[in-house]
C-alpha positions in Angstrom: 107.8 98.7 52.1 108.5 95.0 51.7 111.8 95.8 53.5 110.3 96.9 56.2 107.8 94.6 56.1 110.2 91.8 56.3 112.6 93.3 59.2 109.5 93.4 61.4 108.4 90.2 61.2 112.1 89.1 61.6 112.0 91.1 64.4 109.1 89.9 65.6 110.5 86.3 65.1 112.7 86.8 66.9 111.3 87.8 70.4 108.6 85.5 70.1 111.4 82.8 69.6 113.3 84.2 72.3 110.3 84.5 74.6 109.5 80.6 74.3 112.9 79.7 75.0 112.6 81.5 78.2 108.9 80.2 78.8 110.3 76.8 78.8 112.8 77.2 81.3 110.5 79.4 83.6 108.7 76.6 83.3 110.9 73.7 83.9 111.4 76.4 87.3 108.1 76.0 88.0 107.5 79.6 87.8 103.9 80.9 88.0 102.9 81.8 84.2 105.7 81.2 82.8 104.6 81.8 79.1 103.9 85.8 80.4 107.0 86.2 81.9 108.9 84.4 78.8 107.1 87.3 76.5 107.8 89.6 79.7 111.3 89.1 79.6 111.6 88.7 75.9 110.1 91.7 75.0 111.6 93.7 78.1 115.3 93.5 76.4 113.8 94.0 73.0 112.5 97.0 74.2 115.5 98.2 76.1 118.2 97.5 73.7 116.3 97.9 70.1 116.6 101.3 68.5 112.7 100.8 66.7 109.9 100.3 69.2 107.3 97.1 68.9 104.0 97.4 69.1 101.5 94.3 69.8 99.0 93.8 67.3 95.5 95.1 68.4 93.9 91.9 67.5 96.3 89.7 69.1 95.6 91.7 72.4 91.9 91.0 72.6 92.3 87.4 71.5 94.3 86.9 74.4 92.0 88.8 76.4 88.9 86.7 75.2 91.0 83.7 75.7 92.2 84.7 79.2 88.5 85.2 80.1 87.2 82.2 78.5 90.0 80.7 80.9 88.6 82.3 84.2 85.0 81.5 83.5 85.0 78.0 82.9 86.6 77.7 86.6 82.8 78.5 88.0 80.8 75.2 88.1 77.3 74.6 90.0 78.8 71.6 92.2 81.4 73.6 93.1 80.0 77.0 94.6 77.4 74.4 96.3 80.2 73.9 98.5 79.9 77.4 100.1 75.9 76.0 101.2 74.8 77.8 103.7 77.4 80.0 104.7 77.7 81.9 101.4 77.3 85.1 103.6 80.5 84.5 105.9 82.1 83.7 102.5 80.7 86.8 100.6 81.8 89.2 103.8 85.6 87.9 103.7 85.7 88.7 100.2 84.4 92.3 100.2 86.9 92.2 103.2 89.7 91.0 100.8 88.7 93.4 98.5 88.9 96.1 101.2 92.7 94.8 102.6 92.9 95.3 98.9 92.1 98.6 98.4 93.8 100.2 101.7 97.3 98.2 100.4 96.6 100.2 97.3 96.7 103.3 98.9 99.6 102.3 100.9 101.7 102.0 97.8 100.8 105.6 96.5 103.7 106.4 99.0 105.8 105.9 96.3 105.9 108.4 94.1 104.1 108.1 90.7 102.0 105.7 91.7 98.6 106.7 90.5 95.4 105.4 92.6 94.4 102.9 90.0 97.7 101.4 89.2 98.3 100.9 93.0 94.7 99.4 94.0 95.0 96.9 90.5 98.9 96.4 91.8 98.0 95.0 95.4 94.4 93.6 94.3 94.2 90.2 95.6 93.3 87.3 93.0 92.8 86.9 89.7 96.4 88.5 88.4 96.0 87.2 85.0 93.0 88.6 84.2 93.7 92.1 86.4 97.3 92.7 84.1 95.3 91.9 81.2 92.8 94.7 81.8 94.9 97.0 83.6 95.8 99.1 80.3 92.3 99.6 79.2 91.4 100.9 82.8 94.0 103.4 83.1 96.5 101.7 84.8 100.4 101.2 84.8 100.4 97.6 82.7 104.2 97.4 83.8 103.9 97.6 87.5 100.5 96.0 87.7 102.1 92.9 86.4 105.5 93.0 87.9 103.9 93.8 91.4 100.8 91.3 91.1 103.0 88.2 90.6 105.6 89.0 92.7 102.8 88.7 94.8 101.9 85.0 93.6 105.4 84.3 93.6 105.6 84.7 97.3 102.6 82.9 97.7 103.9 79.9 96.0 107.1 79.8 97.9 105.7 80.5 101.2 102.6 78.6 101.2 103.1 75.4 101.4 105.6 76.3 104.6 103.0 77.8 106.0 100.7 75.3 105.4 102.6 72.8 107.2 104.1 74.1 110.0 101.6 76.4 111.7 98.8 74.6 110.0 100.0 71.2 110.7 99.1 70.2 107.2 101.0 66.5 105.9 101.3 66.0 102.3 99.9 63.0 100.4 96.7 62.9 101.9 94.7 64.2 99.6 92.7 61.9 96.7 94.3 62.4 93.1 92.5 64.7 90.9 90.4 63.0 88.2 91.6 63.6 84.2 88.2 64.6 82.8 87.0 66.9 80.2 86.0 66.0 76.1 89.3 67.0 75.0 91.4 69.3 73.0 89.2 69.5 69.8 85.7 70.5 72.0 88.0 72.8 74.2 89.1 74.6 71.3 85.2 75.2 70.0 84.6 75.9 73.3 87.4 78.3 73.7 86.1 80.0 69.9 82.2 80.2 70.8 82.9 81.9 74.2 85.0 84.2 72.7 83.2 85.5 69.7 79.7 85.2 71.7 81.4 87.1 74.3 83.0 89.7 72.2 79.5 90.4 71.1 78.5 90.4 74.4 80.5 93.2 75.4 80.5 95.5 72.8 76.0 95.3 72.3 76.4 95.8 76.5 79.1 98.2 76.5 80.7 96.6 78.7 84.3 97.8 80.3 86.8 95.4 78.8 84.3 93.7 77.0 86.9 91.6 75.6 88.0 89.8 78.6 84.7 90.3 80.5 82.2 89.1 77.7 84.1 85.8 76.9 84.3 85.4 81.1 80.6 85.7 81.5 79.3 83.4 78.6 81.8 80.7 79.6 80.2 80.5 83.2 77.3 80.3 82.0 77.7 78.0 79.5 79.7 76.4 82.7 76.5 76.5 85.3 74.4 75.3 82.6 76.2 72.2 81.8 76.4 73.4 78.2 80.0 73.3 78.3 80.1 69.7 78.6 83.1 69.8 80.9 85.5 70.9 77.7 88.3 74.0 79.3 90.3 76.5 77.1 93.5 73.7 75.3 96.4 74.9 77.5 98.8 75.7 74.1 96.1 78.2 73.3 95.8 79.4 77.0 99.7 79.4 77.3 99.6 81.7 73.7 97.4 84.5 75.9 99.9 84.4 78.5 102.7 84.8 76.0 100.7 87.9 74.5 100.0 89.7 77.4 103.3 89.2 78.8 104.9 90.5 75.3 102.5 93.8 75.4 104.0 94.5 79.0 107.3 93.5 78.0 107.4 96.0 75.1 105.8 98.7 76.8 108.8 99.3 79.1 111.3 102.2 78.8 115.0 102.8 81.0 112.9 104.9 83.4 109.8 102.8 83.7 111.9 100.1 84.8 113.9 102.1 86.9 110.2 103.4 89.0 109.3 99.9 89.3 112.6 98.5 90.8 112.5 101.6 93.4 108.7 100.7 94.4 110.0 96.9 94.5 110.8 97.5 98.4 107.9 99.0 99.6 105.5 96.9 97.7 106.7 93.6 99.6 106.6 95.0 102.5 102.7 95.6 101.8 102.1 92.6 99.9 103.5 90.8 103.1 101.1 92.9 105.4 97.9 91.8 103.1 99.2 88.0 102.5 99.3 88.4 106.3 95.9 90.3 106.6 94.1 87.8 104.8 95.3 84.7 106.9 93.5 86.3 109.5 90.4 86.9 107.9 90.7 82.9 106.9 91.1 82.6 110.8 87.6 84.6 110.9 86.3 82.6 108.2 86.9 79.0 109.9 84.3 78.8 112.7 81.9 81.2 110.7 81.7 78.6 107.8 82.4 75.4 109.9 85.4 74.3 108.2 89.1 73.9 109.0 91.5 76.3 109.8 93.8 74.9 107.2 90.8 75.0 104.5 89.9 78.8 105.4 93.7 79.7 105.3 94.0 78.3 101.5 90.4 79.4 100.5 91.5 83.2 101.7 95.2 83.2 100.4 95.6 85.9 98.2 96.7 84.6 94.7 98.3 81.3 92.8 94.9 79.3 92.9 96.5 76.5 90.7 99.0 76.3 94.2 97.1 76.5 96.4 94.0 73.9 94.6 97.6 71.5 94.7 98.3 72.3 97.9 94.7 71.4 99.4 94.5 68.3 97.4 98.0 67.1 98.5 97.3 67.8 102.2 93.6 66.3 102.1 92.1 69.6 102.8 89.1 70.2 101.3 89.9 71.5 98.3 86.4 71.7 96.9 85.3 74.5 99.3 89.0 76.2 98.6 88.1 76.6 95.1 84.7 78.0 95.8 85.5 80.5 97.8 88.8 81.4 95.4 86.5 81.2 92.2 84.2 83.5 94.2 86.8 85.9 94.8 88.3 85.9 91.6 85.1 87.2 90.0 84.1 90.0 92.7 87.8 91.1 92.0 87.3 91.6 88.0 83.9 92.6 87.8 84.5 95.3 90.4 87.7 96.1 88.8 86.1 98.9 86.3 83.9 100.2 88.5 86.5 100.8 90.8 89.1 102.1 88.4 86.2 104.7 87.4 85.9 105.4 91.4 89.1 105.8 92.1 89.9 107.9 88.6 87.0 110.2 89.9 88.5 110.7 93.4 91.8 112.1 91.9 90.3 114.7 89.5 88.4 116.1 92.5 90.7 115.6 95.6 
């Protein structure tokens, strides 16, 4: 037993050493997330070529879940979603459209075959890919292709974005004002980080709530967020960094020969529908700009569909306003993953009774 014991842990060791290595030079790639696709890759070729199969700890899964939540919720601030003012209905419509382009890319997808309904609508769901490949398992849904498919969107986001920005928007870079280091610092971050998740853990187990472990620590963080509780203090990004390396090792581990082999054969068809809804929700930005007043530079980047972190650089760099991006992203972002097991239950309903 002590054998045994021993090998895994060496085995264990081992990926999670590997899967840093890898993290560090996704990251020196600037790669979105590279700690989940260093446990990603990692875990992938410890899966593929190890005759024993892993398995992730339970407990380290919902840590990084409440983490990864705690992450997302202290996005939402007061001053922030003030920026939407009075046109929070033209902002509210484009996102139920978003969520619609969403949905119809979703089905589009089930083309390929053995795609269910809920892996392809949480595949091509636009926003919030951390948090949707962190719940997609719990709500039924292929882990593996949610995550490959979700940042290859983001990836192309990333890449293409600031082209886009700058040539059909006429954005120039350097003209935006440099974003202010702020916050009470690692040590209140890291209380922060610990109150939200228990408090939230509670949360969503006394409320049942789907995911409760990602959705509980979410929801107390923005509201310890809006209430100024918070004091400013945001998830320490080693610990943040150490959920992305977790989720990315349970995908990683979960694949098989053939898995990988379905997802490679849906990899053509799924651009060619990410393209369509990156494309789709330019033009609802388009809608967006002389419903809210703003830019049409500021209602492309507040309706892109992923890679907020790019796109919140992008704004500031180009002197868009990148306050009213973020609103109408953070806005998104939580319409996306609150709806996200109601519509897995929808959508599981539809296919037992075609």
């Amino acid at each position: 037993m002590d054998d045994g014991r021993r090998r895994l842990q060496l085995d264990w060791a081992a990926v999670v050493a590997g899967a840093i290595v890898v993290s560090l030079l996704l990251g020196l790639l600037h790669v979105p997330s590279p700690t989940l696709f260093g446990g990603l890759v990692a875990a992938l070729v410890r899966a593929l070529g190890g005759r024993r199969r892993l398995a992730v700890p339970r407990v380290a899964m919902t840590a990084a879940q409440a983490v990864i939540g705690v992450t997302i919720g202290s996005l939402i601030q007061l001053d922030t979603l003030g920026a939407i003012g009075d046109h929070w209905l033209a902002v509210l419509l484009v996102t139920v459209g978003t969520l619609a382009l969403s949905l119809a890319a979703g089905q589009l997808l089930r083309l390929q075959p053995g795609v269910s309904p809920v892996t392809g609508a949480f595949s091509m769901i636009a926003g919030g890919a951390s948090g949707i490949t962190a719940m997609a398992r719990d709500l039924g849904a292929d882990q593996r292709m949610v995550a490959v498919l979700q940042y290859l969107r983001v990836l192309l986001i990333v890449v293409l974005m600031p082209v886009v920005a700058t040539t059909v928007y006429g954005a120039s870079t350097g003209g935006g004002a440099p974003v202010a280091a702020g916050g009470p610092g690692w040590a209140a971050g890291l209380l922060f980080t610990a109150v939200c998740a228990v408090a939230g853990g509670a949360l969503g187990r006394v409320a049942r709530l789907p995911v409760g472990a990602l959705l509980g620590p979410m929801l107390v963080a923005a509201v310890l967020d809006l209430t100024g509780l918070s004091r400013g203090a945001e998830t320490p990004a080693v610990v943040e960094g150490a959920a992305f390396l977790v989720i990315g090792l349970q995908v990683g581990i979960s694949f098989t020969r053939e898995s990988l082999r379905t997802v490679g054969r849906a990899l053509p068809l799924a651009l060619a529908i990410i393209t369509g809804l990156v494309l789709g929700c330019a033009g609802l930005g388009a809608l967006l700009a002389p419903a809210a007043g703003v830019g049409q530079l500021d209602a492309y980047l507040a309706t892109t569909p992923g890679g907020l972190y790019a796109v919140l650089a992008t704004a500031t760099d180009s002197g868009a306003d990148a306050t009213f991006v973020l609103a109408v992203q953070v806005l998104r972002l939580f319409v996306m993953l609150l709806s996200a097991p109601l519509l897995a239950r929808w959508l599981r309903g539809r296919e037992g009774n075609p």
